[in-house]
C-alpha positions in Angstrom: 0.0 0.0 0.0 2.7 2.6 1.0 4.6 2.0 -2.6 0.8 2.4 -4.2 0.4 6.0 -2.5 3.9 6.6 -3.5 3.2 6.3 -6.6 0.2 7.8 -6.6 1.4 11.2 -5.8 3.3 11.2 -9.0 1.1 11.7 -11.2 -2.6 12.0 -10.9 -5.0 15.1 -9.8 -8.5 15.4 -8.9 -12.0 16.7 -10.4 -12.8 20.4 -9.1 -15.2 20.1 -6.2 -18.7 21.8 -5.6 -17.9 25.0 -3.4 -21.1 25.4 -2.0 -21.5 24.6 1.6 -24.9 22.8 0.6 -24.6 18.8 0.1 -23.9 18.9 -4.1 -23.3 16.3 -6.4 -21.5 16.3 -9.7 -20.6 13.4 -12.2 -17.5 14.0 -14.1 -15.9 11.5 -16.9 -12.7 12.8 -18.3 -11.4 11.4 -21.3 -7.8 11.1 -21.8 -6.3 10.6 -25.7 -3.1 9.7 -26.9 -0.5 11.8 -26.2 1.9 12.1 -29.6 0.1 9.8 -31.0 2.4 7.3 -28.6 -0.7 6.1 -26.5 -3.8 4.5 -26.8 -7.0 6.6 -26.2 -8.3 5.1 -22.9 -11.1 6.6 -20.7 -11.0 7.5 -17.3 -13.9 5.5 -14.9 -17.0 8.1 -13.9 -16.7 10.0 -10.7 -19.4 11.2 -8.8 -18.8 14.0 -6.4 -20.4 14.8 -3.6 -19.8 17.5 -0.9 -22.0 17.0 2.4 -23.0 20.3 4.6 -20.7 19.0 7.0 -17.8 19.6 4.7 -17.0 15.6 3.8 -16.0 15.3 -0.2 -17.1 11.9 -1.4 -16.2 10.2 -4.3 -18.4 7.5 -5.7 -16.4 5.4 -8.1 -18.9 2.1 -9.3 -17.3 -0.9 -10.4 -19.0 -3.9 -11.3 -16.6 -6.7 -12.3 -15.9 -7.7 -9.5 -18.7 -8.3 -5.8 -16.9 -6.1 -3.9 -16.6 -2.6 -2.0 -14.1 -0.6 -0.3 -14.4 2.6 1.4 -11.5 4.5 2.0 -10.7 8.0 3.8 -7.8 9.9 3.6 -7.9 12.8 6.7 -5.4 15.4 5.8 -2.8 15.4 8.9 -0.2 13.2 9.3 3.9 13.3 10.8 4.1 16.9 9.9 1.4 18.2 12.6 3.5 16.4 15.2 5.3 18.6 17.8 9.2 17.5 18.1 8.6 16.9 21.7 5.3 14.7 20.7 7.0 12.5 17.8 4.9 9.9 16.4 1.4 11.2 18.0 0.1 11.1 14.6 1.0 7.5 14.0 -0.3 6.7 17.7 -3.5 8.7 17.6 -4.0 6.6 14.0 -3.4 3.5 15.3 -5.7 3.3 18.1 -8.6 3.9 15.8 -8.9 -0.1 15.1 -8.5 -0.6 18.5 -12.1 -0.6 19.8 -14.9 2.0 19.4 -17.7 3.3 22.2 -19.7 0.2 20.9 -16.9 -2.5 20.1 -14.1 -3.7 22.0 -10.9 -4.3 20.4 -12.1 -7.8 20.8 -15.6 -7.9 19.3 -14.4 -5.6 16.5 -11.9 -7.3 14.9 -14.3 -10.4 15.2 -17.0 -8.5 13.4 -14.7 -7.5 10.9 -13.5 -10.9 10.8 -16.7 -12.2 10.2 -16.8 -10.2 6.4 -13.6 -10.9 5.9 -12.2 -7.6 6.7 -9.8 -5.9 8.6 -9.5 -1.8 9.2 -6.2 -0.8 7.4 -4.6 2.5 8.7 -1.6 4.0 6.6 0.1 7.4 8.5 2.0 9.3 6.8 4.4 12.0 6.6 1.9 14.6 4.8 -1.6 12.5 5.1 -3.1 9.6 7.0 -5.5 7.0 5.0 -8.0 4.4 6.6 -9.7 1.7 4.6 -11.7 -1.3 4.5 -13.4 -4.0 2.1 -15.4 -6.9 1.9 -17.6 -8.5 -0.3 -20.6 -6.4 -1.7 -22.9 -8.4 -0.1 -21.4 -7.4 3.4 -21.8 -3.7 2.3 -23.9 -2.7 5.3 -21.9 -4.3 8.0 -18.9 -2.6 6.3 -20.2 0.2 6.5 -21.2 0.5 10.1 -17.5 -0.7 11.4 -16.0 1.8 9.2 -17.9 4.3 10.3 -18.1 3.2 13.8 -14.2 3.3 13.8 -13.9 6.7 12.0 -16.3 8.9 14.7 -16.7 6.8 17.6 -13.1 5.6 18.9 -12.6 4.5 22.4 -9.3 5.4 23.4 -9.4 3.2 26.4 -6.5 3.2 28.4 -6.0 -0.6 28.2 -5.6 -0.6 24.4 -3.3 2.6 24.6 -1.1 1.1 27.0 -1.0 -2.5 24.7 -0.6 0.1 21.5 2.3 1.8 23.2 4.2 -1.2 23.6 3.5 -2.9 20.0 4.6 1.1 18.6 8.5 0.4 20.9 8.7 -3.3 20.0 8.1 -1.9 16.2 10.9 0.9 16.9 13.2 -1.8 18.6 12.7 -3.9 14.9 13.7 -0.8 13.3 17.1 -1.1 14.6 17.5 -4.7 12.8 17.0 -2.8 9.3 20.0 -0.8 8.0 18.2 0.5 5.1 15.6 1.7 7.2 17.9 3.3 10.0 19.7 4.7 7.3 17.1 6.2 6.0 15.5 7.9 8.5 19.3 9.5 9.5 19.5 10.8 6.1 15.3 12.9 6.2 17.2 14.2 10.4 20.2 15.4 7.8 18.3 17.1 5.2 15.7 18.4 7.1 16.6 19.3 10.0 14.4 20.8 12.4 11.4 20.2 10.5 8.7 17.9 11.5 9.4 16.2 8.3 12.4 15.0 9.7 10.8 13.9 12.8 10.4 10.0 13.4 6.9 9.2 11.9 6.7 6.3 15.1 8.2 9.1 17.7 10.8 7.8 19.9 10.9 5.8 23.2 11.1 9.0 25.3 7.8 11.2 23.4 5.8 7.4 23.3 6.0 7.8 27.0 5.2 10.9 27.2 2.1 11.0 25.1 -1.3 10.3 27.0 -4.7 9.5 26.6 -5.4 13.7 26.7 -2.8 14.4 23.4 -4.0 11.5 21.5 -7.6 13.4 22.3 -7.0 16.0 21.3 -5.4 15.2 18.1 -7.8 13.7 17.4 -10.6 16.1 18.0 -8.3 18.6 16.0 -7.7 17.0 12.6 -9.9 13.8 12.2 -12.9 15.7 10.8 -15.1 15.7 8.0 -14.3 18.9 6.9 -10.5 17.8 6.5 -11.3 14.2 4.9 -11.9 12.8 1.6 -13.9 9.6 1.3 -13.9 7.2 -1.4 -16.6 4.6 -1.9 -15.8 2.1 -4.8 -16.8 -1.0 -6.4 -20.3 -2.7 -6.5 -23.0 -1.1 -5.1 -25.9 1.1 -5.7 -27.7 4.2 -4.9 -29.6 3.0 -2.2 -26.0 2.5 -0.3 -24.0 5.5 -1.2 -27.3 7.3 0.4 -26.7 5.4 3.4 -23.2 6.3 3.7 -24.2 10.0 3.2 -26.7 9.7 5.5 -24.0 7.8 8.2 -21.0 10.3 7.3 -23.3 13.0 7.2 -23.4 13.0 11.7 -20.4 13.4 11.6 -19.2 16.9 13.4 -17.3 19.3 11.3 -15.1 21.8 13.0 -12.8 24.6 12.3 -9.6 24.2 11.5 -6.5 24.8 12.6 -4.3 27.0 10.6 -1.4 25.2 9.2 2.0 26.7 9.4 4.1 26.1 6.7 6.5 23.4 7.4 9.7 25.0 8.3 12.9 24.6 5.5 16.1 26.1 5.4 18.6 24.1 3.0 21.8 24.0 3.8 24.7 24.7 1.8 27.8 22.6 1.5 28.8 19.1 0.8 28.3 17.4 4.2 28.9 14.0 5.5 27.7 11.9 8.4 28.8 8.7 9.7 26.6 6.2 11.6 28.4 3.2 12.9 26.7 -0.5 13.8 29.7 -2.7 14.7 29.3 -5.8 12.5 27.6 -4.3 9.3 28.6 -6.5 6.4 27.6 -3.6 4.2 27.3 -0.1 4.0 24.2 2.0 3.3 24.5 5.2 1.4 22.0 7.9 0.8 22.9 11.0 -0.7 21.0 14.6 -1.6 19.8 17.6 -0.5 16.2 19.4 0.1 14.0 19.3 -3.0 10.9 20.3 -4.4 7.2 20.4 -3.4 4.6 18.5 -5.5 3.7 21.8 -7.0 6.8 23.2 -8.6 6.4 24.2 -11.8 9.3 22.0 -13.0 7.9 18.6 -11.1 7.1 16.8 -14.8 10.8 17.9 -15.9 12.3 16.5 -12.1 10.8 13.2 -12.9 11.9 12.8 -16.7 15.3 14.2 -15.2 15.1 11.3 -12.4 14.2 8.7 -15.0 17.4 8.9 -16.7 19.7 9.4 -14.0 18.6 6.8 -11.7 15.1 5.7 -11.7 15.7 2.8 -14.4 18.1 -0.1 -14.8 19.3 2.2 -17.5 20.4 4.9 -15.8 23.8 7.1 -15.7 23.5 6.0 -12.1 23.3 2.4 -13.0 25.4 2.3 -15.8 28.7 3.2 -14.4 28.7 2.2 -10.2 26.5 -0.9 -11.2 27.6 -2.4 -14.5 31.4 -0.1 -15.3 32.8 -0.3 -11.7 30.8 -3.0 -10.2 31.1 -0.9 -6.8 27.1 -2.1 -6.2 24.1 -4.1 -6.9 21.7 -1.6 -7.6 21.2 1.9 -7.2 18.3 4.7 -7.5 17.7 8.3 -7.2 14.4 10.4 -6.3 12.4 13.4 -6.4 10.4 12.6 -3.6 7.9 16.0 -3.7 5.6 16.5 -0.5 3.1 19.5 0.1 5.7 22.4 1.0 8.8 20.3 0.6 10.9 17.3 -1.0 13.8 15.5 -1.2 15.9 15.0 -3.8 17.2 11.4 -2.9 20.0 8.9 -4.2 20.0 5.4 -2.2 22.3 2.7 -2.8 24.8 0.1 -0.8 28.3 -1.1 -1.2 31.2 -3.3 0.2 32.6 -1.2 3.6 36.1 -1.4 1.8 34.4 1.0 -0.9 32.5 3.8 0.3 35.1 6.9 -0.6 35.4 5.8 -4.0 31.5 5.1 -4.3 30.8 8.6 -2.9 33.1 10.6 -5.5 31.8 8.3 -8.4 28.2 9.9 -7.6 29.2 13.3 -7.3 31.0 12.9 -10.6 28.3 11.3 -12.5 25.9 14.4 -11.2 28.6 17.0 -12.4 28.2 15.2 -15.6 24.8 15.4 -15.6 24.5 19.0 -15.1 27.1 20.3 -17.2 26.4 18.1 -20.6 22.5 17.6 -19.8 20.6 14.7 -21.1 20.4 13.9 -25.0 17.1 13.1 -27.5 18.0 9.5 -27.4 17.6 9.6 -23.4 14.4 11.8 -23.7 12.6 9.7 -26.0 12.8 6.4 -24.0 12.4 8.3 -20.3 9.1 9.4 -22.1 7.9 5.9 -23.3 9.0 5.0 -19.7 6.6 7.4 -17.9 4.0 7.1 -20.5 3.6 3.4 -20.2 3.3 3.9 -16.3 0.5 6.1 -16.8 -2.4 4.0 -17.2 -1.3 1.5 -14.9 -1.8 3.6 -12.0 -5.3 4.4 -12.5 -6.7 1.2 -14.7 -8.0 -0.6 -11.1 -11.1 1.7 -9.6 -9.1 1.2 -5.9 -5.9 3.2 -7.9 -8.3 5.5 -9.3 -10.2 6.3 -6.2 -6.8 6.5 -4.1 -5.1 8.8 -6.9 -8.0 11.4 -6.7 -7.5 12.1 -3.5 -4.3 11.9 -2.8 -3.3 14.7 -5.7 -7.0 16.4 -4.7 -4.8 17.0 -1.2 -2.1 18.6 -2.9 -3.9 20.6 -4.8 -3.7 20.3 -8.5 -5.3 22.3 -11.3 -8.1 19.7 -12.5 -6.8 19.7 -16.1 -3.7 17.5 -15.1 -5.4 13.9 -16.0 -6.4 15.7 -19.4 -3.5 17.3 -20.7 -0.2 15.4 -18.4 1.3 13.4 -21.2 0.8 15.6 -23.7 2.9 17.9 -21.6 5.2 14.9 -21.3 5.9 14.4 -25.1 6.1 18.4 -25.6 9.4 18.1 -23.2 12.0 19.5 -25.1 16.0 18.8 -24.2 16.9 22.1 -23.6 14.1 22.6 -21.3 14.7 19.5 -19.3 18.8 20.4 -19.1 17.9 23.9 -18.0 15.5 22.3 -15.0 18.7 20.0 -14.1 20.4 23.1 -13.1 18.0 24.1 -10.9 17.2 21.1 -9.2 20.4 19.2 -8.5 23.5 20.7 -6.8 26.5 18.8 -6.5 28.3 21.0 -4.1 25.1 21.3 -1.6 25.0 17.4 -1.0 24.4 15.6 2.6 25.8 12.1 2.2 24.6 10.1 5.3 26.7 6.7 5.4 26.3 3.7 7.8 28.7 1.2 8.3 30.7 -0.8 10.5 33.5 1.6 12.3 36.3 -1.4 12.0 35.7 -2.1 8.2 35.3 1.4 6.8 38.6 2.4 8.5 40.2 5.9 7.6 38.9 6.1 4.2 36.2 8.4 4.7 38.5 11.3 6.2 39.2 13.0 3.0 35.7 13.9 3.4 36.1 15.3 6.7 32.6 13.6 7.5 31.0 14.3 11.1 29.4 11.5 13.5 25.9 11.1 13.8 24.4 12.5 17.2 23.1 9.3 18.9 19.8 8.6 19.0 17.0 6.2 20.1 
């Protein structure tokens, strides 16, 4: 699921919604043609739209090939709201939500979703949090009165917070075991600094501790509201159910919202490394980059064909000479990871501990190429087929559709995108993508965050004058 909303954020946006504060409704079916002449017509699925007085956008996406439903929200809060001394509330507050309502115990909940062979699915995240379940159509009711049960009636009782607590520490203790994800999460503390986004999504021993049954409250309270949600109803049923869920979603309270502060980013200039050590690595994990872009800067289509050839295909310039020229590793990939106010431009890879320097200064020469001869038609041309035959992929299930719409409804893009994207995709010029590459990737700016074993990488790394990690939990 994480890699589908991943890669859902690429690419898709959303019908415009009704403004009025009345319930509305409005059926939209978009049709998308060939782009060049390179694709196949195809036609997007209908979409009906509907905006209750309590604020809640539905989307109504029918599919019948298949007796089944799913109803999905998407509740716009997630890591980034969390204070640093409150780390992982979010993902806490998220979690407990499947842990027993005012009606169900944890117990009887999970055996009445058990019963239509359903669970409640909840997916935090850094910018937005997403909660879904499905079943068989013929279970539609019962779905619906667990989902909705979960979404405005959670219990929040102190025995499941206390159980939740420890399963959230045991998962942070597993985290350790996982270089690639320890790595990782080193390398978002680097980049962004004091930022929530570089705040551990799962908080930390010390702010689990500290966060009781009053923060999770009123968290809760704050952002879970129908006026801050989407909800997606797809697959199988009829108009006699989406009135019921209207008519269920339609209680729930709205309530002013908060206003967001921008999420704080100052980049910082200079080529910077830090070291983390784990004695007995047989490896070491490498991430290297600097802040990036948000999801809408006008140059995201031009980051992403950019990416494509440098290191988002086994093709890449990437690839091509650490991978197949110098064998220094197995695989490597870069990113333009774009989130609401900020991003990360992102290159991950792993090597033997005996050849981190000469790994490092391979990447940095292979960018300095990149900028300063640009890309070349041949590249173009296939980087385009590439993302043009990844199109209709993501959207050709009515679960990818749904989940697409609201994702790139939350960040806010002009509702032409589905219509015109690959057109704007095969009017790419070179020049226009080279000039992009010099705003988007800088060499010199790097952070380089490295994690090895002490022993093994030895002196190596100190013509890079690299810095040690502050220890953390």
């Amino acid at each position: 699921m994480k890699f589908i909303l991943w890669c859902i954020m690429i690419f898709l946006t959303a019908c415009q919604i009704p403004q009025s504060p009345k319930q509305q409704t409005k059926i939209s079916r978009m049709i998308l043609g060939a782009a060049g002449g390179h694709n196949p017509s195809f036609q997007l699925r209908p979409l009906q739209e509907i905006t209750l007085e309590n604020g809640l956008q539905i989307l109504a996406i029918r599919d019948v090939s298949l007796p089944r439903i799913r109803l999905g929200l998407l509740v716009k809060v997630g890591a980034r709201q969390d204070l640093e001394s409150l780390q992982g509330l979010n993902n806490y507050t998220v979690r407990m939500l499947s842990q027993g309502t005012q009606n169900f115990s944890q117990r009887r909940f999970a055996e009445a979703a058990g019963q239509i062979a359903s669970e409640l699915e909840v997916e935090p995240g850094g910018d937005y949090t997403v909660l879904s379940m499905d079943t068989l159509s013929s279970f539609a009711e019962p779905l619906l009165e667990l989902f909705n049960d979960a979404i405005q009636n959670p219990a929040f009782k102190t025995i499941e917070m206390e159980k939740t607590r420890q399963q959230i520490i045991a998962d942070l203790s597993q985290k350790k075991d996982n270089p690639g994800v320890v790595a990782r999460e080193e390398f978002e503390r680097f980049i962004y600094r004091n930022s929530p986004y570089g705040f551990s999504a799962l908080g930390t021993v010390k702010t689990l501790r500290k966060i009781n049954k009053k923060f999770i409250l009123k968290h809760y309270l704050k952002y879970y509201r129908p006026n801050n949600s989407f909800l997606a109803v797809v697959g199988n049923f009829d108009q006699d159910f989406l009135e019921k869920v209207k008519i269920k979603f339609g209680s729930w309270k709205r309530k002013d919202l908060p206003k967001e502060k921008e999420v704080p980013l100052t980049p910082a200039s200079g080529f910077e490394v830090r070291v983390k050590f784990k004695e007995g690595l047989q490896q070491t994990q490498i991430l290297l980059g600097h802040s990036g872009i948000p999801r809408k800067h006008p140059d995201y289509l031009k980051a992403r064909i950019a990416n494509e050839i440098l290191g988002g295909d086994f093709v890449s310039r990437l690839n091509h000479r650490l991978r197949v020229e110098l064998g220094l590793t197995y695989g490597v990939n870069s990113s333009f990871e774009a989130r609401e106010n900020a991003g990360i431009f992102a290159i991950s890879t792993f090597t033997k501990n005996e050849s981190v320097e000469q790994l490092v200064q391979e990447v940095r020469k292979v960018l300095k190429d990149f900028i300063e001869n640009g890309i070349n038609e041949e590249e173009l041309a296939a980087a385009k087929a590439q993302y043009q035959g990844q199109f209709p992929h993501l959207i050709e299930t009515a679960d990818g559709f749904a989940q697409t719409v609201m994702v790139l409804k939350f960040y806010g893009i002009a509702p032409d995108y589905l219509t015109t994207v690959l057109e704007k995709v095969q009017d790419l010029k070179v020049s226009e993508v080279n000039q992009a590459i010099k705003g988007l990737i800088h060499p010199d700016d790097l952070k380089v965050v490295i994690y090895s074993d002490k022993k093994s990488l030895g002196r190596q790394l100190n013509s890079l004058n690299p810095i040690l990690a502050p220890e953390g939990e």
